[in-house]
C-alpha positions as CSV (number, residue, x, y, z in Angstrom):
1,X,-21.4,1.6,2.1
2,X,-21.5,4.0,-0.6
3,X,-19.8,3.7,-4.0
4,X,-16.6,6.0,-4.0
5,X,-16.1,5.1,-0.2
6,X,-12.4,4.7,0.4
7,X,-11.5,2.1,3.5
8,X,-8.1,1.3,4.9
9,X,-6.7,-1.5,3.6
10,X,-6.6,-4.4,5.7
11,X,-4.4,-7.2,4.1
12,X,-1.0,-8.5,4.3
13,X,0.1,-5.0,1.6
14,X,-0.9,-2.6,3.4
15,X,2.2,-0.8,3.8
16,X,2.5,-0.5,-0.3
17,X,-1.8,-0.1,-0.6
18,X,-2.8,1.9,2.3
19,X,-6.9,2.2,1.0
20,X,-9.2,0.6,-1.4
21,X,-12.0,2.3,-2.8
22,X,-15.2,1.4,-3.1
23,X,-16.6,1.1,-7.2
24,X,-19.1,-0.7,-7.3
25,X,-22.6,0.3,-8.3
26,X,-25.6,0.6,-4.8
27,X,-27.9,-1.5,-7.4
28,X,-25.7,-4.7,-5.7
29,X,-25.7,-3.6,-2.0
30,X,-27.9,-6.8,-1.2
31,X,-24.6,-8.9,-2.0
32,X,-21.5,-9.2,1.2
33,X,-19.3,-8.4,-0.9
34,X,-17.7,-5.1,-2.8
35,X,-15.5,-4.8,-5.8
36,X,-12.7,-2.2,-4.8
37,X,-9.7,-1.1,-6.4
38,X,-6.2,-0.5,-4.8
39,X,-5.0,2.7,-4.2
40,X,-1.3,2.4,-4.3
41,X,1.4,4.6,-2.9
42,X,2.4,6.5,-5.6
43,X,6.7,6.4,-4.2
44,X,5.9,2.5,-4.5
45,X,5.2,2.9,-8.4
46,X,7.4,4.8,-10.2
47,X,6.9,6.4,-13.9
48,X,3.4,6.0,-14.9
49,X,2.6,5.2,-18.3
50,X,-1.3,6.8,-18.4
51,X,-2.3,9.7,-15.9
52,X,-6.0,8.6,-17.3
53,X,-5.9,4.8,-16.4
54,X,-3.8,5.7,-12.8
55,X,-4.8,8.8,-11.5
56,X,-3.6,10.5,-8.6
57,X,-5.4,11.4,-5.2
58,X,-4.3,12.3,-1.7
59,X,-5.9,10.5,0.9
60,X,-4.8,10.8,4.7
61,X,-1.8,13.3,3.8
62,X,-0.4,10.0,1.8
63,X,-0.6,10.6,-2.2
64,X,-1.9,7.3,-3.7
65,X,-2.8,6.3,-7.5
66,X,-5.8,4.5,-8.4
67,X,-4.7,1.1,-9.7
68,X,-7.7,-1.0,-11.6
69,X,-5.3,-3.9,-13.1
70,X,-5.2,-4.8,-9.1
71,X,-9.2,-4.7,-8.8
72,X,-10.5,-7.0,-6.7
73,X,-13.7,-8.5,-4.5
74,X,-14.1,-8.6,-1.1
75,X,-15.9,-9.1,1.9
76,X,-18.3,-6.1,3.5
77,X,-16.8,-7.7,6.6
78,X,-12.9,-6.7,6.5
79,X,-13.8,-3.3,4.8
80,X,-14.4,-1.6,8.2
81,X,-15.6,1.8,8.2
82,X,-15.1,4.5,5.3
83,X,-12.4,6.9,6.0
84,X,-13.0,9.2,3.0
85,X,-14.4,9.4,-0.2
86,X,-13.5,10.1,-3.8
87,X,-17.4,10.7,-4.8
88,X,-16.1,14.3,-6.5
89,X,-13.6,12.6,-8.5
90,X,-16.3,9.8,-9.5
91,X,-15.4,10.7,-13.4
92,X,-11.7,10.1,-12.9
93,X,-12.5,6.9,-11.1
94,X,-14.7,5.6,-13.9
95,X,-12.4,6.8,-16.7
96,X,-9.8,5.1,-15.3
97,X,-12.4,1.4,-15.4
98,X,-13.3,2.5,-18.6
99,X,-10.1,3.1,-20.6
100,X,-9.3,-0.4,-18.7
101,X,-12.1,-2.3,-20.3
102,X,-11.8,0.0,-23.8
103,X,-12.4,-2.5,-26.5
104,X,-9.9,-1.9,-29.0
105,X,-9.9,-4.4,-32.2
């Protein structure tokens, strides 16, 4: 598992979150479990108020937007196998996590 792998989504939304992707660093591959963000349909969200913290991708012919306020741990075991990868857009993808956890006092 490589970080930047996307993986069909699995759960109970995956008609509104098709993938998830993969974000978090190799240096934790010994745990069995991944931190992924959803990758939303973008017809399911509407106007988007930052292009920087939701970008856009097309994966599978289905445009989705990265969306790190959903981000979430899961099991290796329900991830599957990668279907793509968003490895050359790995400074959008950690943009968008940075401007999420920007601290702004």
């Amino acid at each position: 598992m490589a970080q930047f792998d996307v993986y069909r989504n699995s759960g109970k939304h995956r008609d509104v979150i098709p993938f998830v992707v993969a974000v978090q660093s190799s240096l934790y591959d010994d745990y069995d479990r991944r931190v992924v963000v959803p990758l939303v349909r973008t017809s399911a969200l509407g106007t988007l108020a930052s292009p920087r913290l939701n970008p856009t991708f097309k994966i599978k012919k289905i445009s989705v937007v990265l969306h790190p306020l959903e981000i979430v741990s899961v099991s290796v075991s329900v991830l599957g196998e990668p279907i793509a990868s968003l490895k050359a857009e790995a400074e959008r993808v950690i943009g968008s996590i940075d401007d999420l956890l920007l601290r702004v006092d």
